[in-house]
VOZA-437892 format. One line per 10 residues: number of its first residue (from 1); for each residue x, y, z of C-alpha. Coordinates in steps of 0.001 Angstrom, whole numbers, plus 500000, padded with zeros to 6 digits. Each point is the difference from the previous one (the first is absolute). Layout:
N
NUM	X:Y:Z ~ ...
END
This chain:
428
1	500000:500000:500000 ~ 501610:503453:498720 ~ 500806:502632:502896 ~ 496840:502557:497961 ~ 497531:496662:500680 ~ 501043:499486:503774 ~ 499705:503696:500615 ~ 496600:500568:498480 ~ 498553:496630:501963 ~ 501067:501922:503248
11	498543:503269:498894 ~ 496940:498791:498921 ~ 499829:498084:503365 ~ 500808:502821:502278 ~ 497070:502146:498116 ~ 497570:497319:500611 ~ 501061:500248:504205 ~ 499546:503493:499887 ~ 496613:500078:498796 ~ 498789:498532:502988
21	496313:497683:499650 ~ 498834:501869:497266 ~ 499027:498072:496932 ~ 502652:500819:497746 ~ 502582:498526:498199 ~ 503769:500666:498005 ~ 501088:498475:497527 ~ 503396:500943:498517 ~ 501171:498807:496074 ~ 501897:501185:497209
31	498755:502081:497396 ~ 500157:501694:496887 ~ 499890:503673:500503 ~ 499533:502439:497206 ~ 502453:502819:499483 ~ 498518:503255:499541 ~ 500692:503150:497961 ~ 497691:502548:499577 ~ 498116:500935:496963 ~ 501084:503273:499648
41	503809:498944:500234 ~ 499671:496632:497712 ~ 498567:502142:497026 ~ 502891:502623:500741 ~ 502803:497216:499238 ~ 502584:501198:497356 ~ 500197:497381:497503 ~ 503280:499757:498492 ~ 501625:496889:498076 ~ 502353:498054:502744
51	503010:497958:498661 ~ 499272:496399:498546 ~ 499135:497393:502337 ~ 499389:496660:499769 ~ 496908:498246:499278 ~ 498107:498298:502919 ~ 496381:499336:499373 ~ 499415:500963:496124 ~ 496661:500582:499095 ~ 497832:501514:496713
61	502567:501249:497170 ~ 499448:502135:496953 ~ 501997:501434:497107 ~ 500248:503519:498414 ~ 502509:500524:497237 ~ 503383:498625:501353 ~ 498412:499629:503320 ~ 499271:497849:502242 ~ 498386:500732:502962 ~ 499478:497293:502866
71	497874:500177:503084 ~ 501520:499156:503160 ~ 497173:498833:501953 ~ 498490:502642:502388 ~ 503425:502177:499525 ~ 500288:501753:497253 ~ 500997:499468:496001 ~ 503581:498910:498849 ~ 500942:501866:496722 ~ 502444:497792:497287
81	501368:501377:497032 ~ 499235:497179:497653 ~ 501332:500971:496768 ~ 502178:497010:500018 ~ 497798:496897:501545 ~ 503296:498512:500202 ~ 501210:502626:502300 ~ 497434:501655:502122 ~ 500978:503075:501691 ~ 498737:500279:503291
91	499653:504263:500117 ~ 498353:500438:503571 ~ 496852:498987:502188 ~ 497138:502475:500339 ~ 498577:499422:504223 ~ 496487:500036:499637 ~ 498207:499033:503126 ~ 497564:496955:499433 ~ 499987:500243:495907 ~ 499011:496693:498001
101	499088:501495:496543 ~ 500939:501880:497373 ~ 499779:501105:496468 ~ 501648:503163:497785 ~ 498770:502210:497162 ~ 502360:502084:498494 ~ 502219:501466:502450 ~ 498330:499441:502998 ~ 499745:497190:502305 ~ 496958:499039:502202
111	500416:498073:503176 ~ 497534:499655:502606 ~ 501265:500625:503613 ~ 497709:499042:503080 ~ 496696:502010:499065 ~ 501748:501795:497436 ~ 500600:500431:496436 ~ 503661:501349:499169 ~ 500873:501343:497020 ~ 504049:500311:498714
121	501379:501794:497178 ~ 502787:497466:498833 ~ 501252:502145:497125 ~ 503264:499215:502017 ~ 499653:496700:501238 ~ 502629:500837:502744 ~ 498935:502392:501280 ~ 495618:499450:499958 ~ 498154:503069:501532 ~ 496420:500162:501488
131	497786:501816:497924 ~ 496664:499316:501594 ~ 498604:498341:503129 ~ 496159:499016:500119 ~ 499100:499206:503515 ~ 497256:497220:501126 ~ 499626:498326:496736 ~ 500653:496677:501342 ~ 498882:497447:502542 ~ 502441:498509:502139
141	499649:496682:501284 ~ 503546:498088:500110 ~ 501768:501482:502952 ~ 501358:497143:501642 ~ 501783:499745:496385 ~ 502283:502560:500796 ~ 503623:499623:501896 ~ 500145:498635:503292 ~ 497075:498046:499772 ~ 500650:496614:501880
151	497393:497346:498337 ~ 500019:497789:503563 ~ 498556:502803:502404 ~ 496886:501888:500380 ~ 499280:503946:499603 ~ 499724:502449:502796 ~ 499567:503611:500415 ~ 498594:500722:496542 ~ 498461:503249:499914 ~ 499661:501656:496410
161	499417:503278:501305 ~ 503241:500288:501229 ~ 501609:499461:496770 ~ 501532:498553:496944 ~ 500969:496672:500946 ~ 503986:499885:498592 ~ 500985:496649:501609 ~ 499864:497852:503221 ~ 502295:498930:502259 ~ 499151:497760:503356
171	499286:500928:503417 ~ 498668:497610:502899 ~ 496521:501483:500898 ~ 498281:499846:503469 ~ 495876:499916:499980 ~ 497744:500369:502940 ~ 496890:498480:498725 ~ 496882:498515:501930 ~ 499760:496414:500864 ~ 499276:497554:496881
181	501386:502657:497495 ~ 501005:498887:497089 ~ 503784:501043:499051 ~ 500238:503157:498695 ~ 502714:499529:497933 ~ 498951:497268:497519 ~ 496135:501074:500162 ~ 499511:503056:501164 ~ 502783:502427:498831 ~ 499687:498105:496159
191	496044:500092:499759 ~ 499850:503754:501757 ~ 502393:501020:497016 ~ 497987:498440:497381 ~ 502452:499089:498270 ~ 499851:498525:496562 ~ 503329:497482:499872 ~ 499268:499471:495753 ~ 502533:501035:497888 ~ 499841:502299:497134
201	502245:498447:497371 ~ 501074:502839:487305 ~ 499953:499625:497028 ~ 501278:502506:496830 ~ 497501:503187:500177 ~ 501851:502882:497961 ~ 503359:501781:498937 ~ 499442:501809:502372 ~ 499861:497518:503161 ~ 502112:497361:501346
211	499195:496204:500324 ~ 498984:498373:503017 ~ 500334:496650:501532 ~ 496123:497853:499670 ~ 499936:500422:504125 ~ 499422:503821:499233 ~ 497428:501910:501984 ~ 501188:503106:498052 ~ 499589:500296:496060 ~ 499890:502895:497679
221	497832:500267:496903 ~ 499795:502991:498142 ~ 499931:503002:502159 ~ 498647:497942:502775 ~ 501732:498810:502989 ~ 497675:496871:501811 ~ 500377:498577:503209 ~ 498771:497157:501453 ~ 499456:499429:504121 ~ 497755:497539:501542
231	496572:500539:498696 ~ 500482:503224:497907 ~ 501842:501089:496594 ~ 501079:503441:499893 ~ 500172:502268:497026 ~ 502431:502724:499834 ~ 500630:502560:497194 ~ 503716:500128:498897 ~ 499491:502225:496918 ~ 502173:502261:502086
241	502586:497184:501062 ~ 500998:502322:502866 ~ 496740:500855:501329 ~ 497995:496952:500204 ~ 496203:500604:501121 ~ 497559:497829:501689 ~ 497209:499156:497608 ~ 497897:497072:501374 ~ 499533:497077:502325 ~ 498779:496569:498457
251	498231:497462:502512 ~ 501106:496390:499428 ~ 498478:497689:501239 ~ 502633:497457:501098 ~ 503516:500303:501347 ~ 501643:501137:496858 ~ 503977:499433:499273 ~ 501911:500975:496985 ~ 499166:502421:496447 ~ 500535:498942:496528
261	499308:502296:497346 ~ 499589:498628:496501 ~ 497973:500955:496502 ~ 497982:502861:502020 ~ 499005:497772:502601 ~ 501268:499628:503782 ~ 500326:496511:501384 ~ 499449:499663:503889 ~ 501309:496639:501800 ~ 498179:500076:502810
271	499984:496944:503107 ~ 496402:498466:498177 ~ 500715:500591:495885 ~ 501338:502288:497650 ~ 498171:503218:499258 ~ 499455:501827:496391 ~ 499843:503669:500125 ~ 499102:502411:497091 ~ 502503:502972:499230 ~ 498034:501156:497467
281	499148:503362:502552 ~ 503784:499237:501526 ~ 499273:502633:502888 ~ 496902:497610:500834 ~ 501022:496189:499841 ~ 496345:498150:499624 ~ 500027:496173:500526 ~ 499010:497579:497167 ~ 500198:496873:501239 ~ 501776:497152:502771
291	501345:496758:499602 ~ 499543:498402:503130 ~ 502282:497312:502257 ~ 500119:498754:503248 ~ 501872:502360:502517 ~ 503813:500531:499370 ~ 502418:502935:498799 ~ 499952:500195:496236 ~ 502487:502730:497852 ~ 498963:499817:496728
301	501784:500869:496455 ~ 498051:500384:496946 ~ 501150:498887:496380 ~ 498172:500482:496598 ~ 496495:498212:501096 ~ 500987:498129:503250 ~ 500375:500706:503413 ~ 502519:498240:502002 ~ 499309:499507:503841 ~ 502067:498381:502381
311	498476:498954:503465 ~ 502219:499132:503366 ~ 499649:498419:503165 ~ 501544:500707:503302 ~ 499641:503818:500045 ~ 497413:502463:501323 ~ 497452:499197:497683 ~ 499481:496563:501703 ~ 500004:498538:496648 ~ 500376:496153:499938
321	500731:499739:495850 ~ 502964:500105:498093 ~ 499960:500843:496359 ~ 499620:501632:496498 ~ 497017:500935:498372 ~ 499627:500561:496772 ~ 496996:502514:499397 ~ 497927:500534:496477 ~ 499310:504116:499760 ~ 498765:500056:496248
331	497046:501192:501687 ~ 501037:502245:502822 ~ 496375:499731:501367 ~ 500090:495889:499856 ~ 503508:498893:501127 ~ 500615:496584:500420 ~ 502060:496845:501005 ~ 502186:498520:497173 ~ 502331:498037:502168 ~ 501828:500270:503712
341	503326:498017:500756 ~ 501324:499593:503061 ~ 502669:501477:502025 ~ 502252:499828:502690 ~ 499316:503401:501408 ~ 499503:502408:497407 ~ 499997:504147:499956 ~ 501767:502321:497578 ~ 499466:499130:496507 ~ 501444:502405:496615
351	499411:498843:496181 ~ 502202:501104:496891 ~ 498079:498970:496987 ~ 498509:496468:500819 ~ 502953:499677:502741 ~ 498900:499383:503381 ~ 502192:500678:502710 ~ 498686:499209:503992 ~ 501148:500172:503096 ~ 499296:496470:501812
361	501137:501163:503067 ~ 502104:497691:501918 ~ 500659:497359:496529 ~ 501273:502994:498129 ~ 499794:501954:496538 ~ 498125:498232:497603 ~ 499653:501328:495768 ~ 497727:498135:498152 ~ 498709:500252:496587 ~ 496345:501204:499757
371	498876:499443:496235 ~ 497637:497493:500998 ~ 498060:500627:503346 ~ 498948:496105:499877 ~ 504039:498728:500553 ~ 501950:503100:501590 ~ 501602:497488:502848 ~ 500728:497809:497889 ~ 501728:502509:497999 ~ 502694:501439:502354
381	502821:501582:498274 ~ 502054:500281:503258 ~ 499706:499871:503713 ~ 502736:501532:502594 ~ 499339:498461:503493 ~ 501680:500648:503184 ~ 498554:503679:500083 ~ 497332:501406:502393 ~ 498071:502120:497066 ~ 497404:502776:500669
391	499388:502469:496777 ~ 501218:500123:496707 ~ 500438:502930:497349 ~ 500814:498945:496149 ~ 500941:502336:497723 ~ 502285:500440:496570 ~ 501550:496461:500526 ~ 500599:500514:503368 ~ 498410:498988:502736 ~ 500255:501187:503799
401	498839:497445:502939 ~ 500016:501194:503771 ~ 500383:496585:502488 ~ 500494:500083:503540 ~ 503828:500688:500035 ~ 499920:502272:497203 ~ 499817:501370:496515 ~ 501198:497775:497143 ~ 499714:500641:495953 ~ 500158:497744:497124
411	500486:500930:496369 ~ 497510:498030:498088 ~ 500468:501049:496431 ~ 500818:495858:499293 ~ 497236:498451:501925 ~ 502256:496696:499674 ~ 502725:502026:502066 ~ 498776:501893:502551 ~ 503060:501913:501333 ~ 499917:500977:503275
421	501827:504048:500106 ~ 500024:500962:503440 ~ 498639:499695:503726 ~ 499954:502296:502620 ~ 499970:498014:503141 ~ 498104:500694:502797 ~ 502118:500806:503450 ~ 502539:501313:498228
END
């Protein structure tokens, strides 16, 4: 028994003598306990781009140009100079409390931040500079994603109107509570805070606007920026890329995950199906049609008149199913089933042509060819295991895959020879 657990037992004991007969009791644990900072001071940090640092917990990615910008998960947004995939240039990390997605047009970079939407001029990609800052956009429900967090102990002393929540650390807690209490610290301090433990975890839209990774909750098309959160897509106006302005809220009704915008159309992967949106009004998204499934996470990438959609266990979606499907959208209003294969535990997914590539998770990178929706697994061109894989970007014969300890490209002009160029290893 550690000297902190001996000294707490006698504390807690001693408090319990010195309140006498009356029906109380102490109980003493160890907690998570938030760190504060005030809202006034958090949206008064000076954002400046810090010296490289190593990956640790990559997250969404996305190219602009000679890019390529990777989310550190909850931290902020490393920024590569990828002109040569062979030899990416790590040029700085940009801190951005709690960010997860991103996307670019032109110049400027958006990143949300907390309840925020940030918005960078990167006309100098070393030196990025905040141009605008619209407060309150955003829900925030992941807090015991960000630093310090220890998975194995409870929450105590959450109170949002002290704060923004920047991290935890631990402290042993001491309760006075009446007689057949339950403890405070697993139920009452985590249902009080109602909070919501989900996770928020592409496609080519213009000149004009990078490419994201198919795990995006941020995509641009046109002069619209959309957002997805929860239940609701958000519409922002972009036509001045500096200045982006609120335009509408969109109910969905189910938890909704990643954006894909193809041929005028938005496609939702939400927890229950995949989701068809109009863009013919692009400032007002209206819904065509769902193609249902039984509950699990589902990115989805569109190509010519099919719909890819992977589904995964073991996640927050509670999802039980691993695999592809292979989705008929001739008729936007009438998609259907052609085929599903399964999977080991399938997420990010990217086609070139009638190239698939997906991210199995654990069992690796897998390309396969597509021509034929009836045969695709038994039509794998090539299959690199050994890699934890998350999201994958492919573009102009190269294609960009971020896994659990890091970023790796592969040059896949010969699809015969797929050439790995580079990684950028995570922890170093």
């Amino acid at each position: 028994m550690s000297f902190l657990q001996i000294f707490t037992m006698f504390l807690a004991a001693g408090l319990i003598l010195l309140s006498g007969c009356r029906d109380k009791i102490y109980k003493s644990y160890e907690a998570n306990v938030p760190i504060y900072l005030s809202e006034d001071n958090w949206r008064n940090i000076q954002f400046a781009l810090n010296s490289s640092k190593g990956l640790t917990n990559p997250g969404k990615i996305y190219i602009k140009d000679n890019y390529l910008f990777i989310n550190e998960y909850m931290q902020g947004i490393h920024i590569i100079d990828n002109a040569d995939p062979s030899n990416p240039v790590n040029i700085g990390f940009l801190d951005i409390h709690a960010n997860v997605d991103m996307a670019v047009k032109e110049n400027i970079l958006y990143a949300d931040s907390y309840f925020d939407l940030l918005s960078f001029d990167i006309s100098d990609p070393s030196n990025p500079v905040l141009v605008d800052r619209d407060t309150n956009l955003f829900k925030f429900n992941n807090i015991i994603t960000l630093s310090g967090f220890d998975d194995n102990l409870p929450i105590a002393e959450y109170f949002p109107e002290k704060g923004i929540v920047i991290g935890w650390e631990q402290k042993v807690i001491i309760e006075e509570e009446e007689n057949y209490n339950y403890h405070r610290g697993f139920f009452g301090s985590m249902k009080d805070a109602g909070i919501d433990y989900s996770q928020n975890s592409g496609g080519i839209t213009s000149s004009t606007s990078g490419i994201g990774g198919s795990m995006a909750r941020f995509t641009i098309y046109n002069n619209n920026l959309y957002t997805l959160q929860d239940f609701q897509l958000t519409v922002y106006d972009i036509s001045n890329a500096s200045d982006p302005e609120y335009q509408t809220n969109i109910s969905i009704d189910r938890a909704a995950e990643t954006l894909f915008p193809a041929n005028d159309h938005l496609f939702i992967g939400t927890t229950t199906g995949m989701m068809i949106y109009s863009l013919s009004t692009p400032s007002s998204p209206s819904l065509i049609s769902t193609y249902e499934h039984i509950t699990s996470c589902d990115p989805v990438v569109v190509y010519e008149e099919k719909a890819y959609v992977t589904m995964s266990s073991g996640n927050q979606c509670w999802g039980n199913v691993d695999q592809l499907d292979v989705v008929d959208i001739q008729n936007l209003s009438n998609p259907f089933l052609i085929k599903s294969y399964p999977m080991t535990n399938p997420k990010g997914l990217a086609i070139d042509n009638n190239t698939l590539f997906l991210c199995d998770g654990n069992d690796g990178l897998k390309v396969f060819d597509i021509s034929n929706s009836y045969s695709i697994t038994a039509n794998m061109i090539s299959h690199f295991q050994n890699i934890n894989t998350y999201d994958v970007i492919a573009y102009n014969n190269v294609l960009i895959m971020v896994g659990a300890d890091g970023i790796y490209q592969y040059d896949y002009t010969d699809l015969g020879n797929i050439v790995e160029l580079s990684v950028i290893n995570a922890g170093e």
